[in-house]
C-alpha positions as CSV (number, residue, x, y, z in Angstrom):
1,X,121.1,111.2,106.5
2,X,123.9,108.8,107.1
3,X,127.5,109.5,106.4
4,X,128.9,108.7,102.6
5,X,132.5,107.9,102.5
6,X,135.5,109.0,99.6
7,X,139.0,109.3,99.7
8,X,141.2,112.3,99.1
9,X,143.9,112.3,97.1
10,X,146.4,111.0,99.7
11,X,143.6,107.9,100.0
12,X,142.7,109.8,103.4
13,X,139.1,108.4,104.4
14,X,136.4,111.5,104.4
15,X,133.1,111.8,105.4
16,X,130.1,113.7,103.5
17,X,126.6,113.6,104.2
18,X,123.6,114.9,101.6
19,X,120.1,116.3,101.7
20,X,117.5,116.9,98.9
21,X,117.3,116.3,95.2
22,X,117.9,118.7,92.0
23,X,121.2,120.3,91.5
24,X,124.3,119.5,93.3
25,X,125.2,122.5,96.0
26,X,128.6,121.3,97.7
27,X,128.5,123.5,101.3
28,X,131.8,123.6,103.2
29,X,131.8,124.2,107.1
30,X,133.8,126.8,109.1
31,X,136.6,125.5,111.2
32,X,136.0,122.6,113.3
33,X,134.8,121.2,110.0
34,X,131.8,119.3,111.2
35,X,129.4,119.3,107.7
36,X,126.2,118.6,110.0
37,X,126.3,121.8,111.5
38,X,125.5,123.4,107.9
39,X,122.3,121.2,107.9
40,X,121.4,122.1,111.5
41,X,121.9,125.4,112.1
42,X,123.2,126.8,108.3
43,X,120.9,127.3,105.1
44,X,120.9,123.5,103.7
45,X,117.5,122.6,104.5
46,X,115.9,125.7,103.0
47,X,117.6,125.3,100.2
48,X,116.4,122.0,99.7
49,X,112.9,123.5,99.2
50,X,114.3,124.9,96.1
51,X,115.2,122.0,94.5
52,X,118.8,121.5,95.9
53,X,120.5,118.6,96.6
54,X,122.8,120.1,99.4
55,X,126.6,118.1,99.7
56,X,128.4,118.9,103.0
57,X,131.6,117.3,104.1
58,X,133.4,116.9,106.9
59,X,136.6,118.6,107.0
60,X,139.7,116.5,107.1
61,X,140.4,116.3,111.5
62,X,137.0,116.6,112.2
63,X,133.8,115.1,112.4
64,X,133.5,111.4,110.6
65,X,136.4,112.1,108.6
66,X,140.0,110.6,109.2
67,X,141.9,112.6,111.7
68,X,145.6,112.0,110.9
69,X,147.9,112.1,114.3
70,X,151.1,113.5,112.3
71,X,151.6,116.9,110.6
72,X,152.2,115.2,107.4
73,X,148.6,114.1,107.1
74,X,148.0,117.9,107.0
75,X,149.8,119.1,103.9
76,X,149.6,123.1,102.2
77,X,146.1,123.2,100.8
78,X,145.3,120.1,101.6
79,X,141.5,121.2,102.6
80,X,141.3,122.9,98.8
81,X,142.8,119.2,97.7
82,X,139.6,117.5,99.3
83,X,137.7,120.0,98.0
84,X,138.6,118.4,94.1
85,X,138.8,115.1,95.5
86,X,134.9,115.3,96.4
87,X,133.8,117.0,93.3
88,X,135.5,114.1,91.4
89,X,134.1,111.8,93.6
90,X,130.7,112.8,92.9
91,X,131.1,113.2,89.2
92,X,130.4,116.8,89.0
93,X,131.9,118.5,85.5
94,X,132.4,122.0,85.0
95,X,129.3,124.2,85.3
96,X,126.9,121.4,87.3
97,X,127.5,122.0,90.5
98,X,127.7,125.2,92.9
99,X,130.3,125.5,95.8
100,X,129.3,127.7,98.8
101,X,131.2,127.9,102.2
102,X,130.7,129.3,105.3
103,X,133.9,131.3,107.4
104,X,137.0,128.6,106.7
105,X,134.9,127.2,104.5
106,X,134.6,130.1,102.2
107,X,137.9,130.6,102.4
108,X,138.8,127.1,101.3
109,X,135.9,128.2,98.2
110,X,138.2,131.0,97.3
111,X,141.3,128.5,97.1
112,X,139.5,126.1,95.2
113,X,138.4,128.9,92.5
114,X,141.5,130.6,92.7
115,X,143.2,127.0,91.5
116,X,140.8,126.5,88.6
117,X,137.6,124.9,90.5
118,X,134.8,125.9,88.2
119,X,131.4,125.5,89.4
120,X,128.3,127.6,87.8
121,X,128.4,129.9,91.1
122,X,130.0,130.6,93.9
123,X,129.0,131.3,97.6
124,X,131.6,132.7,99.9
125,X,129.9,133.7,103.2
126,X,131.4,134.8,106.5
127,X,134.6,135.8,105.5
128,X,136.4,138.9,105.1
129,X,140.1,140.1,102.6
130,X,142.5,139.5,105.8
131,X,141.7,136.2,106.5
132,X,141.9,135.6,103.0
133,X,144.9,137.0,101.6
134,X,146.9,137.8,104.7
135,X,149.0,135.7,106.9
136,X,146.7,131.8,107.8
137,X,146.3,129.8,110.8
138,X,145.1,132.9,112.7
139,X,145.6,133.4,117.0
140,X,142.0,133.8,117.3
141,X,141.5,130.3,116.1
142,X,144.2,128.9,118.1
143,X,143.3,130.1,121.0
144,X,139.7,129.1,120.5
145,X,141.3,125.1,120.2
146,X,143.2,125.7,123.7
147,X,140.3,126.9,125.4
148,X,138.3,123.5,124.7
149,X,135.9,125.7,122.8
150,X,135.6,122.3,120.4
151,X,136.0,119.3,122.7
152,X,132.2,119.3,122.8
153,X,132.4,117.8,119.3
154,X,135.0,115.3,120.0
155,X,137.7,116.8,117.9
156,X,140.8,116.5,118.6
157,X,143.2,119.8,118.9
158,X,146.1,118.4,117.6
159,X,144.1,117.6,114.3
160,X,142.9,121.0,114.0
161,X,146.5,122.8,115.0
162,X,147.5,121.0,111.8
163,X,144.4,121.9,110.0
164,X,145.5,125.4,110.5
165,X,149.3,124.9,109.6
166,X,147.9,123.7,106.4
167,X,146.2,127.1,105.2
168,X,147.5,129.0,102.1
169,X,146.6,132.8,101.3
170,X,145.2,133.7,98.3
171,X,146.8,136.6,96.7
172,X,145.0,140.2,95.6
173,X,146.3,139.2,92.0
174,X,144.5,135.6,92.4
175,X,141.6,136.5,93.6
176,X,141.2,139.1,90.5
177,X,141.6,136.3,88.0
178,X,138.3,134.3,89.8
179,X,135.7,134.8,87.0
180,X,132.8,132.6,88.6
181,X,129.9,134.5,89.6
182,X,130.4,134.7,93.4
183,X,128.0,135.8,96.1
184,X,130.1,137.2,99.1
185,X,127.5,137.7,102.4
186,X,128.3,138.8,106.2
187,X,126.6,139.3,109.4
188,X,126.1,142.9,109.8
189,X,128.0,142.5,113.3
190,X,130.6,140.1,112.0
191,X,134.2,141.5,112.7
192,X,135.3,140.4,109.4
193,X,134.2,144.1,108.4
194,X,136.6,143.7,105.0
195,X,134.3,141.4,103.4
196,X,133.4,144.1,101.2
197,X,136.6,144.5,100.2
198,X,137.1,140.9,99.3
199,X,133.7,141.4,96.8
200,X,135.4,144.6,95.5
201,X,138.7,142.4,94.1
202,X,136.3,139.1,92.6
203,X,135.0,140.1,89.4
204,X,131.5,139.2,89.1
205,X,130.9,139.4,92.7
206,X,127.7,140.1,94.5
207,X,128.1,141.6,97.9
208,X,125.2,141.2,100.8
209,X,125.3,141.8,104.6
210,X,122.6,139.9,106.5
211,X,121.6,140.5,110.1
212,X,124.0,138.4,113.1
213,X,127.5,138.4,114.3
214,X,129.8,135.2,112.8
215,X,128.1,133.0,114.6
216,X,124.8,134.2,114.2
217,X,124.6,135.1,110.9
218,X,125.4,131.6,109.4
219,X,121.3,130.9,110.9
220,X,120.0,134.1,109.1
221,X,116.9,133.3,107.7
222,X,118.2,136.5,105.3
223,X,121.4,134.5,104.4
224,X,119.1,131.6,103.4
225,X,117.0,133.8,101.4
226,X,120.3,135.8,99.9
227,X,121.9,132.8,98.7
228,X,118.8,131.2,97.1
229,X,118.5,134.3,95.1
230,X,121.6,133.9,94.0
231,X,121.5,130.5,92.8
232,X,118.5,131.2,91.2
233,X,119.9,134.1,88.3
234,X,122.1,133.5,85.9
235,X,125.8,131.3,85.7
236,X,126.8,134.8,84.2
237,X,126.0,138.5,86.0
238,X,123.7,140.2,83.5
């Protein structure tokens, strides 16, 4: 698989890794950013068996990527900013690529859409209004960094308390100018239990819960399923 490197637009070195062949399907991981974890556990390989070449970073503090030591490596938005910097990296134009993410990943999707990203479709799974709109870099998340609960992927905390000071909302007023077709999916179990909501302000949304918790539910073989339906209709809701 073997990590590809490009730069974001501060010329920090980032890491992405790809699987398959077809059309370009960019994934972004939940926090602690690792991209692999989409490929081992997420729906990248199944999706590859419908003709997807599946894209999925590492986050900026995490994984292979460049894990700046100093809070001005981790600037507002700056995830949303790698985002663009590895669409025009690729070569991707308007309309030939889809962008899916998973928990902070989908909400760095929304911040990308709601700052003119435009891929044919959009995937936001795991994610619920609050964690989008409302206040960012949320306890739960901190406290998850303090406990160690990611040393077993050798990040380091200090890279991922700034990943979290770098979060912007997304406002109700934002999100109801996003006009790419968007699939929004969670667990059935997931806490996030606004995620509906969240569907109810995009659009041309399509909303789907799928068996699990937010952990769980990223391996649903339903959320696999779910979001190769999606791909599969049209760039425009019918």
């Amino acid at each position: 698989m073997g990590a590809h490197r490009f730069s974001g637009r501060d010329g920090v070195e980032l890491a992405w890794n790809e699987i398959g062949a077809g059309r370009t399907l960019i994934l972004l991981p939940g926090f602690g950013g690792v991209g692999s974890l989409m490929i081992e556990y997420g729906p990248a390989r199944v999706l590859t068996q419908h003709g997807y070449r599946v894209v999925v970073p590492d986050s900026r503090g995490s994984g292979d990527s460049a894990r700046p030591d100093d809070a001005t490596g981790y600037p507002p938005d700056v995830l949303a900013d790698d985002g663009f910097a590895l669409v025009e990296h690729l070569g991707l134009r308007d309309g030939d690529f889809d962008l899916g993410g998973y928990s902070l990943g989908a909400r760095i999707v929304v911040r990308m859409l709601a700052r003119g990203a435009k891929p044919g479709r959009a995937i936001v799974a795991g994610q619920g209004l609050a964690k989008v709109s409302g206040p960012q870099g949320g306890g739960s998340s901190r406290r998850m960094v303090t406990s160690g609960a990611f040393a077993r992927d050798g990040a380091n905390p200090e890279a991922l308390f700034h990943v979290l000071d770098s979060l912007v909302p997304t406002t109700e007023d934002a999100l109801r100018a996003i006009t790419v077709p968007t699939l929004v999916a969670i667990g059935d179990r997931d806490e996030r239990t606004d995620a509906d909501q969240l569907a109810a302000l995009l659009p041309k949304a399509r909303f789907v819960r799928v068996p699990g918790d937010h952990g769980s539910a990223l391996a649903a073989p339903e959320l696999a399923a779910a979001i190769t339906e999606f791909l599969a209709g049209p760039t425009q809701p019918e």
